[in-house]
N, C-alpha and C positions, 0 to 999 in steps of 0.2 A: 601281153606278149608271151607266145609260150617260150619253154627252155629249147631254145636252138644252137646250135654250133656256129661262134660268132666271131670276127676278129676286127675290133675298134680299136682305133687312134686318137687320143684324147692330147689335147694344148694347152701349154698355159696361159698364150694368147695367138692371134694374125702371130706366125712366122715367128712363131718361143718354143720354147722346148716341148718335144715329142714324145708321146709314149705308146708306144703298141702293144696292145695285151690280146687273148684272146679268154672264153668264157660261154658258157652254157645257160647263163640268164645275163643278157647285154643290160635290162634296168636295174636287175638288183647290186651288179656291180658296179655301173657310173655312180647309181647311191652311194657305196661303198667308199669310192672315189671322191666323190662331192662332199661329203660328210668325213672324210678323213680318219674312214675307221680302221686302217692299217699303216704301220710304219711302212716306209720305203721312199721309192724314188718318186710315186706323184704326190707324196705327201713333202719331200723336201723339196720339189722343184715347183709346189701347186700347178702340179697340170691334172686340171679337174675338168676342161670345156671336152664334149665329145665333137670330136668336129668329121668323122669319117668311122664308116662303119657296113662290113659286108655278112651276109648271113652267108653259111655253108652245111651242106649235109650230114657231114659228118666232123666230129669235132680233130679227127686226123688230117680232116683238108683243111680244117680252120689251121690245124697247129704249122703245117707245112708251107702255109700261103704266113704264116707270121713270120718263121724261119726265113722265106724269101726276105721279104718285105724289110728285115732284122737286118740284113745285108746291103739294102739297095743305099744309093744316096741318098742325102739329104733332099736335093733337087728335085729328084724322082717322087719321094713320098708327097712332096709339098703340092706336085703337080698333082697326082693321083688325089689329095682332099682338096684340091682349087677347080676340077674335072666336077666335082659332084656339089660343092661348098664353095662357090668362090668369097662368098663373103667371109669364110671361118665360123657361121653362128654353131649355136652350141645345139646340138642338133638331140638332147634328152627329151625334152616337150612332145620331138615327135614319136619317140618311143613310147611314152607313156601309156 
């Protein structure tokens, strides 16, 4: 996958805690994530599954659609990864 303007949602499991980031290589950072190579909040909270994830043009739309999204409900987010993911699988594999 090339370096694209990207803003994933990554779980610690079905309906656990959330984390939205955004990022210009979507595999090398779940890596990142998965292997637990930064302190923070998915490494306190293990939210490592990718379960929603949209490409964007420019990494100013990525950052502006996270901003949103940073905002919305709980409710809201869950629908929007249950819309594309109803199962929650962890959707790395298909980046690959």
């Amino acid at each position: 996958m090339q370096k694209q303007p990207t803003l994933y949602i990554l779980a610690s499991y079905k309906d656990g805690t959330l984390y939205i980031g955004v990022t210009s290589n979507l595999v090398k950072r779940v890596y990142e994530h998965k292997n637990v190579l930064a302190d923070g909040f998915t490494k306190q909270y293990g939210v490592h599954l990718l379960v929603y994830y949209e490409m964007h043009t420019t990494m100013e739309d990525a950052i502006l659609r996270e901003k949103q999204m940073k905002k919305w409900k709980r409710e809201y987010k869950i629908n929007l990864i249950e819309k594309e993911n109803v199962n929650w699988d962890d959707l790395y594999s298909d980046i690959l």
